[in-house]
N, C-alpha and C positions, 0 to 999 in steps of 0.2 A: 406597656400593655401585654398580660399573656394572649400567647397565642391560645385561639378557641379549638384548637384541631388534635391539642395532645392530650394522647390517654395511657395510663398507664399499664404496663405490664408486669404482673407480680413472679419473679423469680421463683424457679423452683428450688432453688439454695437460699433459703432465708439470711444467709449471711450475705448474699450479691446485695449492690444496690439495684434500687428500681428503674427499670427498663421504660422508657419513651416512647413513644412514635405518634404522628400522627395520622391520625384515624379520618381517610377521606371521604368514609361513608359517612359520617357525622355531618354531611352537604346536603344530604337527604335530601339529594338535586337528582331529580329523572335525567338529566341532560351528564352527569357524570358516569350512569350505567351504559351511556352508549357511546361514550369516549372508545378511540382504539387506546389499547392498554402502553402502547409505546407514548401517546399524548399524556396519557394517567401517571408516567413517570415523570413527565416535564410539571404538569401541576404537581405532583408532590414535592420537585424542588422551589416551586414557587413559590410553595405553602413554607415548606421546609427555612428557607433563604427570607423571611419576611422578618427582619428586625420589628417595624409594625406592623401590621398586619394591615391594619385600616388605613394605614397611608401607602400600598402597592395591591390594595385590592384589585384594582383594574386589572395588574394582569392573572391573576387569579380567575376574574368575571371572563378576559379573552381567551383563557383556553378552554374552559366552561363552556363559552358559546365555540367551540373551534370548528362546531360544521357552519356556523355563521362567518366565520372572521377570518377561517384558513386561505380566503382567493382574496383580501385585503391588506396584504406586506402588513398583516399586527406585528410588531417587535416585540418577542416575549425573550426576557435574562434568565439564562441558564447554568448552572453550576457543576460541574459533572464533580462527581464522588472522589472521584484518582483520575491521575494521569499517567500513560505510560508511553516509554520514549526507548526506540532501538539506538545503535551507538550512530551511525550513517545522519541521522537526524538529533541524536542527544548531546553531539562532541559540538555544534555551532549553539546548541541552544546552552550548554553551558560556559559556552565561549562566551554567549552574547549576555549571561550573568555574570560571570567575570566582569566584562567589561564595561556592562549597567553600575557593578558595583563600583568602578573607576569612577565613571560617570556622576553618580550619585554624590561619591566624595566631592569631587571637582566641585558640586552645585551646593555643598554646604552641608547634603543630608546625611545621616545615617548609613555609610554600606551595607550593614547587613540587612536593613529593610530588605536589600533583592535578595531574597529567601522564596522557598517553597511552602505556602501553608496549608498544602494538602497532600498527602502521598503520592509520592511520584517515584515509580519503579523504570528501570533503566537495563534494556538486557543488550546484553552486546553479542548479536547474534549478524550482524551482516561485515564485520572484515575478515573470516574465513574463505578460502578459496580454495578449487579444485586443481591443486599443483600436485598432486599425487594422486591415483587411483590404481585401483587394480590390482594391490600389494595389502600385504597384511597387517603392515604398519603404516598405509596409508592415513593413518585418523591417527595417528600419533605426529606423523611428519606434517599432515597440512596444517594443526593446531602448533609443534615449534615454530613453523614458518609465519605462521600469522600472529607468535609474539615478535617474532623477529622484527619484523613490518612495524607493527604498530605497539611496541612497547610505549612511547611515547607519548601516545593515543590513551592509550590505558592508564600509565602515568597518571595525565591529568584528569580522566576519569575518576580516580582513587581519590585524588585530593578534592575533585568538587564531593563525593558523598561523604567526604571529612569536614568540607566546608561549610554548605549547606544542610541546614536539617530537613527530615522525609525526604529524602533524596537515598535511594535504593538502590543499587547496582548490582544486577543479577551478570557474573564471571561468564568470560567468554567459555563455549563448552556445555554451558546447561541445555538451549535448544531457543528455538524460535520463539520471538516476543510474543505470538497470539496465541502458540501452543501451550505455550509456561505459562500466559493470562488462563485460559482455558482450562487446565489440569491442576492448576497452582492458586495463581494470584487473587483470581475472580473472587467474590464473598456474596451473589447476588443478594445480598439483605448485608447492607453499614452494622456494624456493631459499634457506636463512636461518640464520645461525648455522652453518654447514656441515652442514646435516641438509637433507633434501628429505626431506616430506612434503605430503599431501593439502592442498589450498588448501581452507579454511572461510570461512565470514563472516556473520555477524550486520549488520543494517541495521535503520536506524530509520526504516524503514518497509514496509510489510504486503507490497510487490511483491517485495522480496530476493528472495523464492523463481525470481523470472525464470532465475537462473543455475543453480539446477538444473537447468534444461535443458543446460548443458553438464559435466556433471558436478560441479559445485562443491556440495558441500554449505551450502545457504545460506537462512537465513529471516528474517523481520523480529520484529523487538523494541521495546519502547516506548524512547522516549530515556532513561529514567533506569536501565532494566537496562543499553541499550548503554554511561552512564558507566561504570558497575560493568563493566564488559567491559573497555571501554581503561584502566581504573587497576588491571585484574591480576587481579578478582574470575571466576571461573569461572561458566558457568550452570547453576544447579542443576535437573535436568531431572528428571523421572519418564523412564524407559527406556520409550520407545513403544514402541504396536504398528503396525506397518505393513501398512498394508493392499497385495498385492500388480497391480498395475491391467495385463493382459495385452491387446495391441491384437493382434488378426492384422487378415489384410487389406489391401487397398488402396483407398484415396479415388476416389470417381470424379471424373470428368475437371472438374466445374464446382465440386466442391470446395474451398476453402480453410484455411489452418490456424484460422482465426479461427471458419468453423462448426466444425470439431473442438475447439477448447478449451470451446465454449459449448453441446456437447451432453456433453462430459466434467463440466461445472461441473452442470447439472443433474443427470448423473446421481451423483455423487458427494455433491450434493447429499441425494440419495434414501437412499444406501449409509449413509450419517451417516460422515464422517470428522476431526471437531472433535479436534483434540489427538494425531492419528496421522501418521505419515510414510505418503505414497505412494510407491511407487517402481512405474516404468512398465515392462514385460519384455515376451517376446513378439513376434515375427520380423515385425509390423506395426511396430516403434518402427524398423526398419532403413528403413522406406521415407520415414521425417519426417528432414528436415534439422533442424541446430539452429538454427534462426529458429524451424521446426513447433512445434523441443521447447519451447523459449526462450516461446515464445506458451502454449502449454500450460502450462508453471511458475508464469508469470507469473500467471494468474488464480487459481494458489493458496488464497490468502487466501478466493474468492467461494465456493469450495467449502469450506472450510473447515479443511485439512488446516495440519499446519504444513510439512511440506517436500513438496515435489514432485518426485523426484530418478529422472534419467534417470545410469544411470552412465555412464562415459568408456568411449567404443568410438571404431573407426578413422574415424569420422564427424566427433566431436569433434575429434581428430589432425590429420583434412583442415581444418577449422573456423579450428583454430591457424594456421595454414598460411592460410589463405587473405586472414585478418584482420592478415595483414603480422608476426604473431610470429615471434621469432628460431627459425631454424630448428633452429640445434643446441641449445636449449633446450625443444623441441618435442621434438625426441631425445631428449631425455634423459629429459621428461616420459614419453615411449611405454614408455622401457624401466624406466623406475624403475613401474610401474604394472603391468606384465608380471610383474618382480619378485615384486610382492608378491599379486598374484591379485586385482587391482582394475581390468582391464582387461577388457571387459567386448565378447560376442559375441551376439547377440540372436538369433542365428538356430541356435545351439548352445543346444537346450533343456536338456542335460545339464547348464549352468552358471545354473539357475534356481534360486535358492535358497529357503528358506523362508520363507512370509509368515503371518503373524495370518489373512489372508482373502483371495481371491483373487477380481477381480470380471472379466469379460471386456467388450471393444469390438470389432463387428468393424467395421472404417475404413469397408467399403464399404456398411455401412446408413445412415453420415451423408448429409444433407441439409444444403443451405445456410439459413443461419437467422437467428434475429435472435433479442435477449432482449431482455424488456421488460414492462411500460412503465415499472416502479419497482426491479426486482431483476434482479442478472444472472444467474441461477436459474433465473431464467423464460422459458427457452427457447421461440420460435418458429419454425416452418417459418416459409419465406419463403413459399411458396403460401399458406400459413393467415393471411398479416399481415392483409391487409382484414378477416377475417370476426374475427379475436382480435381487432382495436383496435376494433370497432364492437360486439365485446359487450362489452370494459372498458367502453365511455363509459355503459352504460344498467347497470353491475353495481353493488352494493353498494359503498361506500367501503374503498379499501382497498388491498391490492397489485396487483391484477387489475380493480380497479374505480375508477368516478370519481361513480359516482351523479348523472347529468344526466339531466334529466328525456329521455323520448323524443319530445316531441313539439318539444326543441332540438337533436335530434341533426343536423338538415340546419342548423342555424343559418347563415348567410355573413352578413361583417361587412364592406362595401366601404371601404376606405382607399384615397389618395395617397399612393406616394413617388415621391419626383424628377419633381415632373410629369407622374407617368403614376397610372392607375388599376388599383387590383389588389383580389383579394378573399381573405380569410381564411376558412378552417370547421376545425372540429372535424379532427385531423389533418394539419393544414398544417403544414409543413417549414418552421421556422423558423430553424434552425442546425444545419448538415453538417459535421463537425469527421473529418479525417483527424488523428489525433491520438494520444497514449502509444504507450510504449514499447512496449507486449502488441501491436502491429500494427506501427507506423514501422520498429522491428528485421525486419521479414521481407521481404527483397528482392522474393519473389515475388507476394507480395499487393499492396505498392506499386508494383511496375512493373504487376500486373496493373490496378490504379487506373489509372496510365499510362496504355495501351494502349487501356483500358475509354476513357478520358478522349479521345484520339486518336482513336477510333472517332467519337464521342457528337460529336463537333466533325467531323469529315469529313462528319456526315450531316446538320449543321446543325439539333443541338439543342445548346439552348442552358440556362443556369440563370436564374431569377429574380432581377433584382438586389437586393433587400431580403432573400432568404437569408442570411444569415452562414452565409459558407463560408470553411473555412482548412484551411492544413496546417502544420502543426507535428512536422518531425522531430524524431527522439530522436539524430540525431548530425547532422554534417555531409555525413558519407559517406553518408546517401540523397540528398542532394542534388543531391552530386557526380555518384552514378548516375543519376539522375533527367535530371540536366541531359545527360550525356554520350549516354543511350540516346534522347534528343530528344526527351521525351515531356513538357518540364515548360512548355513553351511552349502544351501542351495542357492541362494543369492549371491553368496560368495565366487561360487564356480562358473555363475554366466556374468562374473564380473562385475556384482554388485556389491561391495565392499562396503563397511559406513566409512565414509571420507570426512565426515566432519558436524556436527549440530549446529545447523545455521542455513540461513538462505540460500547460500551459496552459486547454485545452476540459477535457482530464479531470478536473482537480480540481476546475472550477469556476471558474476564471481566464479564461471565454470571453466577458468585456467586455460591454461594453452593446449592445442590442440598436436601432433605428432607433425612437424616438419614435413614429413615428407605427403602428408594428408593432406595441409595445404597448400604446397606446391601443385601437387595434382586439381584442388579444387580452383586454385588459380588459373592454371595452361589452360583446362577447358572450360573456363568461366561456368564453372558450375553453380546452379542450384542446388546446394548440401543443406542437409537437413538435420536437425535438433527436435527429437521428441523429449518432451519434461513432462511432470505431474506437478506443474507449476501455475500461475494465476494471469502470465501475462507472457506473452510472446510478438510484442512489437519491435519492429523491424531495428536491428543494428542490438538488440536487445541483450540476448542470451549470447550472443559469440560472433564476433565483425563476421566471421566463415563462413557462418549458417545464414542465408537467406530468406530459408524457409524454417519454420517452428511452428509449432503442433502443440497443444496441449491434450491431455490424457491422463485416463487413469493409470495407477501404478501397472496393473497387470497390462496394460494394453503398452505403455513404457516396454517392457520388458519383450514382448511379441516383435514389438517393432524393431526392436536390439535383434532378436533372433533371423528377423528377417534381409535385416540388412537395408530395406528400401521401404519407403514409404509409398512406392506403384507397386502393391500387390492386394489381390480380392482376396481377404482369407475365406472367402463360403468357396471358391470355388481353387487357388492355390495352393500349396499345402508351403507351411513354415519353413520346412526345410526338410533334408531328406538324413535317414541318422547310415551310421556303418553298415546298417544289415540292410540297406537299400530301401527303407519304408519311409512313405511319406507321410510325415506330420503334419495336422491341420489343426487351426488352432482350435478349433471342437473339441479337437482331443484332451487336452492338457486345460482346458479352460474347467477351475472349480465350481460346485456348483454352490449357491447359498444356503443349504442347508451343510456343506463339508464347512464352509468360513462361521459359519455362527455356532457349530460345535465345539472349532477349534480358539473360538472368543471368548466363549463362554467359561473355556477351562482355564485360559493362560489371562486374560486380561482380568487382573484381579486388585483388592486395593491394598494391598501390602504389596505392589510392585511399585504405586503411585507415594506411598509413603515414603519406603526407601530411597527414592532416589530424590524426593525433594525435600526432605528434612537434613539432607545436607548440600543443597543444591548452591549455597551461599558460600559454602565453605572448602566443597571437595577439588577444588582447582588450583594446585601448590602452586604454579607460575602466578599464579594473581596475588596468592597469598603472599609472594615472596615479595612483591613488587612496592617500592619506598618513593612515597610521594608527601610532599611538603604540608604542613599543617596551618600554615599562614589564612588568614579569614580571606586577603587579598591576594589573587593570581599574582606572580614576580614571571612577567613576560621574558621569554627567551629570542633577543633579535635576530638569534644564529636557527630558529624554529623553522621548519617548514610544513611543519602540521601542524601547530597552533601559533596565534597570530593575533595581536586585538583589533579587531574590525575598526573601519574607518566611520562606522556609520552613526559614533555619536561625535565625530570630532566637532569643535565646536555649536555644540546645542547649549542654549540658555533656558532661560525659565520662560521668557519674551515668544509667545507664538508669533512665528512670520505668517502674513498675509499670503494666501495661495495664488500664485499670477497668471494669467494668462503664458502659453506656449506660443512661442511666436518662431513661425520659420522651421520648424522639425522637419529632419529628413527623417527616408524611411530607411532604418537600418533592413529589414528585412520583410519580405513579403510572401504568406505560408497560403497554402490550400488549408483544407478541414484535418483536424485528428492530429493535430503537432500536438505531442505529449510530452509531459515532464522530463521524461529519456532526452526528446529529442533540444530542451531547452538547457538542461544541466544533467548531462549524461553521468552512470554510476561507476561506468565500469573502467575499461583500460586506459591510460592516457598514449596515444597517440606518439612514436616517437618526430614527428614534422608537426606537431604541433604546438601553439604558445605555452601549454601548459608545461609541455615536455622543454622548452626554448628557455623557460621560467626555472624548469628544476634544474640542468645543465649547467646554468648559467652559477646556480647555489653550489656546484661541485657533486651532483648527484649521476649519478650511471641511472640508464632505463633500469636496469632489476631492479635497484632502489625507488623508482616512483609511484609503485604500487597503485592505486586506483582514483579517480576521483571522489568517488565515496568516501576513502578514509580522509581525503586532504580537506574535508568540508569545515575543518578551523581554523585554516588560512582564505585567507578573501584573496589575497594575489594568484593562488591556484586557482579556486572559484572562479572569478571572473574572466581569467582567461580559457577557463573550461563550458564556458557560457557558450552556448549553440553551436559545441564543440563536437555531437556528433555525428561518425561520418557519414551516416543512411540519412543527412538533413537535404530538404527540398526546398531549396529558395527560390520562389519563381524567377529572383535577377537572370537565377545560371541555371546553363541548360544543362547541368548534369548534379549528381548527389553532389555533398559534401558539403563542409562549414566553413565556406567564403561568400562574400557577399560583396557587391561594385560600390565603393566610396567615389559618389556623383559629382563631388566638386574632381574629381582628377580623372575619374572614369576607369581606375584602377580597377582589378579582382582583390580583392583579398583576403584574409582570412576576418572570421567576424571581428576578433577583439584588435587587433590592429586596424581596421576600418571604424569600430568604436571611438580608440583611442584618438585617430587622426579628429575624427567628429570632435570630440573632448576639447582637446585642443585649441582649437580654431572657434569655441564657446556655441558647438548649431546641436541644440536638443536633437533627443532621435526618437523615434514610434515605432512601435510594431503593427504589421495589416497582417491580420489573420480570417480562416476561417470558423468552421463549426468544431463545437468538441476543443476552443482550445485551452490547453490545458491538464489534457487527460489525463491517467494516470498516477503513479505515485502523488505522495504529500509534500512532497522534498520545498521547503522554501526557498531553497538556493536557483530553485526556477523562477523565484521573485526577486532575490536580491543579487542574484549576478544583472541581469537586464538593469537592474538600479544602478550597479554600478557601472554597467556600458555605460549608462546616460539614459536610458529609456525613460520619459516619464508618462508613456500611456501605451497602452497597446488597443488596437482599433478591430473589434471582433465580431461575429457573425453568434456567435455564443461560448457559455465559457463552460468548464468542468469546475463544479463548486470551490472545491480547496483551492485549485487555483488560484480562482479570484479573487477569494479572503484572501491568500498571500500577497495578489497584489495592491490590494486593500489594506494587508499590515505595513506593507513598507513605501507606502504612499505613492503609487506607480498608479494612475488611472485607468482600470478598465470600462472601456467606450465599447459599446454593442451600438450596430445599425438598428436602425428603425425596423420595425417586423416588414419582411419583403422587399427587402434594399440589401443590397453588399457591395464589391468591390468592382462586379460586373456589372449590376444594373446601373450605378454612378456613376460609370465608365473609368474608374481610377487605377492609373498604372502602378503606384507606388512611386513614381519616378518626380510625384509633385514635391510639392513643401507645403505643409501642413501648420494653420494658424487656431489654436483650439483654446476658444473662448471660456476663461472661467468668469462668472460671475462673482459678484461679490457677495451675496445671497444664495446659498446654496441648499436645498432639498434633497430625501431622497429619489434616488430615480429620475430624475430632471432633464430632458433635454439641453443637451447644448449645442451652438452654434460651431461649424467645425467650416475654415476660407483657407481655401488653398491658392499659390499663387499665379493659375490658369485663370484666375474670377471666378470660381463654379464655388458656390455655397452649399452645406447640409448640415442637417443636424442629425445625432447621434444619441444615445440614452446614456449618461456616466451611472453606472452602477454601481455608487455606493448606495447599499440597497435599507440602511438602517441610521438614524441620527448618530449611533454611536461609532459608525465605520465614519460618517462625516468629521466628528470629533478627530479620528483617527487622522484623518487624511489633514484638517487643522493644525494637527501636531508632527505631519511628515509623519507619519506613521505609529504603528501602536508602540513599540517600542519606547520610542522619545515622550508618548504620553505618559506609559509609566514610568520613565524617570522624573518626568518634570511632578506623576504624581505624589512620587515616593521622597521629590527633593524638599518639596514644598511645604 
């Protein structure tokens, strides 16, 4: 049966063929004109995705009625457009196609079934690192350095986009996955199959949401839903609510988009928006450009929503247009979008449709600000920063505290470097990163860095040279701007050099710090501090040294560099004082926005966006040069220590085993609220006393050679001994940080995967007690499937952070939430019991179960498999094992 929804579009080239789409005004449904337009995208995939039409009507009818059905868990199947995947998260997820295709042979099928059938772009933008700064060929040497490292990695990158078809691998060097989506990749209207529709995309990882800023409907996913994505699998979604988020107003003049996403993150934060779509409305959103939006989307994730979706208005149009897109492609985009009532007028409140909940901003009460010192939640004025970091340092332990005695708060700690003498205290600026995409994407915060930069050097102040400062753009093209509007000569002299296109300070990739800087931050057990223009500053995050981190706009990055300390009032201190004895304040030197939107207007132009990405694929001779196998099937290397084939399909059949009861689990570990994906499978350095490090030694490897967790994520033996491996983790067993935890049958301490493995052993399941929020942060699934291979098979939580729990949902790990108004206090539980957790044999979603521990005390719990098709999931041990058994069968 045709679908009743497509109309055609007649070519302006009579020689094209004829153009598709369907036309959702053709509903001639009242109840569609007051859809939010981020829902108008999930019906068009509904409509889109209907083999028949009249046999999946229903869920067509359920998002139709979605002010009806959004508080009733409806399940509505979603397809996003493309998928895109960084290297941190693409190197297991083509591990784990490698070795499906193993898998698949073994069972009789087809290997190449495990293929991609939708476009899947691949940038490899998080194994660079900040081993060089400060030098002029600092971006030359941390790029040889990180072939060094991970040729290997890259290797078998090259052969999976030889292997698999739609499979795209943007070379290390081009820039940041969501800034390359953003300037590059995005198409917000499919051109495909002869249909235009809505451009989607799932990513594997937690930022995707950045391109809702330009209308793209787009959020992040753990890697192992995103394979289930590219092998055809739909995502089975509960039908949100959307919260409605109305800006009026205008920004005052010393404003940036960066204090507006991080007083939106706080208060969103307040609102509770865990598992809802935002969408932005409101004749304030007409005065942010899409960099504003793009920034705002971006911190998504910290607030906790899953999309953050600005629709397509004549801003976005200009955006296409400016970023070097084809122009009659843009046309067509404008009018296919017209069409169908998805183009969108913000200052026309008659086309505001209906929300779950409606919260208001008005732009002109923002203040410029800073979050910190462990969450990016924790929104600061900038006036208030001296008197907030000087109550964190004497507060309680904690997110807002450091518990130093007061009578060490004036501590100074005097060091040498480079032959000269300097002094450290509590608050000292130890690393200034201009850095991720949530800021490098926004012309005018970085030329205002610029500017700021240019000034700060005209007045003869200067940075400390034992700072670690850098810059790290997320494409080429700030560069290019940078350099052409003449300001990066003044970047260069307060020590902001480009060090590399990549993540790098944000994830934790911001290299070693000068010897003798932490020795000194040692002796006086100091609070040293890390300012970034980055998206996330939880604790052990950005540098083990830094205690404290601050996120910031670029310019304000750059002040704080200047100053040296993060205890200074700049209304009423001055930045520093230059040769002629004159104090600087940063009033002085601070641009105004009418100097930043002159100097945008001339240099940001779209022949800078063209040249640099029409050869964006090809201009990187080490990638070019690099010779990898053309074989359909991975030939495993057992001498490998970055690639590995996982254990997790050994022995799987076609035969679903019955899911049993847990009987007897200890508690491997027992967490407070806000344990984040850091804290569960950390990115950055491996530890040299730790298993992971005990693991690489053992293979004949020296510490320089073990490089990072991040890049070992295609080995499972690194993996899972890098599992709540790091060292800022809070186990209530032990009364101090770190990643040990008491193995109960001997009353040992140990470290977690040795306390795992003794468990393992001796055949006693393990659980995790958690609190709120867990979960946080990044998409990283290796926070799923390392705990899988401790032996975890549930973890028992107070609430979870979405991606989370879908990963612990893909890899068959049960997440257990308490009953609303119960947790681990009010049912008195130590963690210290043993834990018997009743599965039924009839399983629904959302279902209470029976959870006896071996004191007598009974309760029940809610299993959060929140859709029949996560239950499926959890039937097959995970999704994974489901698509082979579907792909074998």
């Amino acid at each position: 049966m045709s679908n009743p929804f497509v109309q055609i579009v007649e070519p302006l080239d009579p020689k094209q063929p004829l153009k598709k789409f369907f036309n959702l005004s053709k509903l001639e449904d009242v109840r569609y004109a007051r859809l939010p337009f981020s829902i108008r995208v999930l019906l068009e995939a509904a409509i889109r995705n209907c083999d028949e039409f009249l046999v999946k009507k229903g869920d067509v009818e359920n998002i139709l009625n979605w002010k009806v059905m959004q508080h009733k868990n409806v399940e509505v199947p979603f397809k996003p457009a493309r998928v895109i995947l960084q290297d941190f998260t693409g190197v297991p997820a083509v591990v784990d196609f490698a070795a499906m295709r193993d898998a698949v042979k073994k069972l009789g099928g087809d290997p190449e079934k495990i293929n991609p059938i939708c476009p899947a772009d691949l940038v490899i933008d998080h194994s660079i690192q900040v081993d060089f700064n400060r030098q002029s060929d600092s971006l030359q040497k941390n790029q040889d350095l990180e072939f060094e490292r991970n040729k290997e990695r890259f290797e078998f990158l090259k052969w999976g986009s030889q292997a698999f078809k739609n499979l795209r691998i943007i070379p290390p060097g081009s820039g940041i996955i969501h800034q390359v989506n953003l300037e590059y990749l995005a198409r917000v209207v499919m051109d495909q199959d002869g249909y235009y529709y809505p451009d989607s995309v799932v990513g594997t990882d937690s930022h995707t949401t950045m391109i809702d800023g330009l209308g793209v409907l787009g959020w992040g996913v753990g890697g192992i839903e995103a394979e289930a994505v590219m092998l055809g699998q739909p995502i089975s979604m509960v039908l949100p609510e959307v919260v409605g988020y109305k800006l009026v107003g205008n920004p005052q003049p010393l404003v940036t988009s960066t204090d507006i996403v991080l007083t939106i993150t706080k208060h969103l934060r307040q609102v509770g928006v865990v598992g809802k779509f935002v969408e932005f409305f409101g004749p304030g959103v007409a005065q942010l450009s899409i960099a504003d939006r793009a920034t705002i989307a971006n911190m998504c994730p910290e607030y906790g929503a899953t999309a953050a979706y600005f629709p397509v208005d004549d801003i976005s149009i200009g955006y296409l247009i400016q970023t070097g897109r084809d122009k009659e492609k843009v046309m067509y985009t404008k009018s296919y979008l017209e069409a169908v009532g998805m183009l969108r007028d913000f200052k026309n409140s008659s086309q505001d449709p209906d929300f779950t909940q409606v919260v208001e901003l008005d732009l002109h009460t923002v203040v410029p600000c800073c979050s910190g010192p462990k969450r990016p939640q924790d929104k600061v004025a900038v006036s208030d920063m001296k008197n907030d970091f000087e109550t964190c340092l004497g507060a309680k332990q904690g997110f807002k505290g450091f518990q130093i005695a007061p009578d060490r708060h004036s501590s100074i700690v005097k060091f040498n470097y480079e032959g000269c003498d300097f002094e450290l205290a509590h608050g000292s600026v130890v690393i200034a990163a201009i850095t991720s995409c949530t800021n490098t994407s926004n012309p005018s915060v970085m030329l205002g860095a610029g500017l700021l930069a240019k000034k700060a050097v005209e007045a003869g102040l200067t940075v400390k040279p034992y700072i670690k400062t850098s810059l790290s753009p997320g494409s080429g093209v700030v560069t290019y701007y940078l350099r052409e509007s003449g300001v990066m000569p003044y970047l260069s002299q307060l020590g902001f050099d480009v060090v590399g296109y990549g993540c790098m300070t944000c994830i934790g990739n911001s290299g070693p710090l000068p010897e003798s800087v932490v020795e000194a931050i040692t002796q006086g057990d100091l609070v040293a501090v890390g300012v970034l223009s980055g998206n996330r500053n939880f604790e052990g995050r950005v540098h083990p040294n830094t205690r404290a981190n601050y996120l910031a706009s670029p310019p304000l990055v750059i002040a704080y560099a200047i100053a040296g300390t993060i205890r200074i009032d700049f209304e009423k201190e001055p930045l520093g004082i230059n040769a002629s004895g004159k104090k600087i304040f940063l009033k002085d030197i601070w641009p105004t926005r009418n100097e930043i939107q002159a100097v945008e207007r001339q240099f940001v132009i779209p022949g800078m966006f063209k040249e640099v990405y029409q050869k964006i694929e090809t201009v990187n001779k080490a990638w070019n040069a690099l010779d990898a196998p053309s074989d359909k099937l991975y030939t495993w290397n057992p001498k490998s220590t970055y690639i590995k084939s996982p254990p997790f399909f050994d022995g799987l059949t076609l035969a679903l085993q019955t899911p049993k009861t847990i009987e007897d689990a200890y508690v491997l570990l027992s967490f407070g609220d806000s344990v984040t994906t850091d804290h569960i499978s950390p990115a950055g350095n491996i530890a040299r006393n730790s298993p992971a490090a005990r693991y690489l030694t053992s293979r004949g490897l020296t510490p320089r050679e073990f490089n990072s967790y991040g890049s070992r994520r295609g080995n499972d033996a690194v993996m899972a001994r890098g599992t709540f491996a790091n060292i800022r983790l809070v186990n209530k067993f032990i009364d101090k940080q770190g990643p040990q935890t008491i193995h109960f049958p001997s009353g040992e301490i140990l470290d977690v995967f040795d306390a795992a493995e003794r468990y393992k052993q001796a055949g006693h399941p393990l659980i995790v007690l958690a609190g709120k929020e867990y979960g946080a942060g990044s998409s990283r699934d290796w926070a799923a499937k390392g705990p899988f291979l401790l032996g975890v098979k549930a973890v028992l939580a107070e609430s979870y952070e979405r991606i989370h729990r879908s990963n612990l949902v893909g890899m068959g790990v049960i997440p257990l939430q308490y009953l609303p108004g119960e947790d681990a206090g009010t049912l008195g539980l130590t963690g210290r019991e043993r834990y018997t957790i009743i599965i039924p044999e009839k399983l629904k979603p959302q279902m209470n179960v029976q959870i006896k521990l071996d004191t007598g005390k009974t309760f029940h719990a809610i299993m959060r498999f929140d859709t029949d098709v996560e239950l499926t999931y959890f039937h097959n041990g995970g999704i994974l094992n489901y698509m082979i058994r579907k792909m074998a069968s």
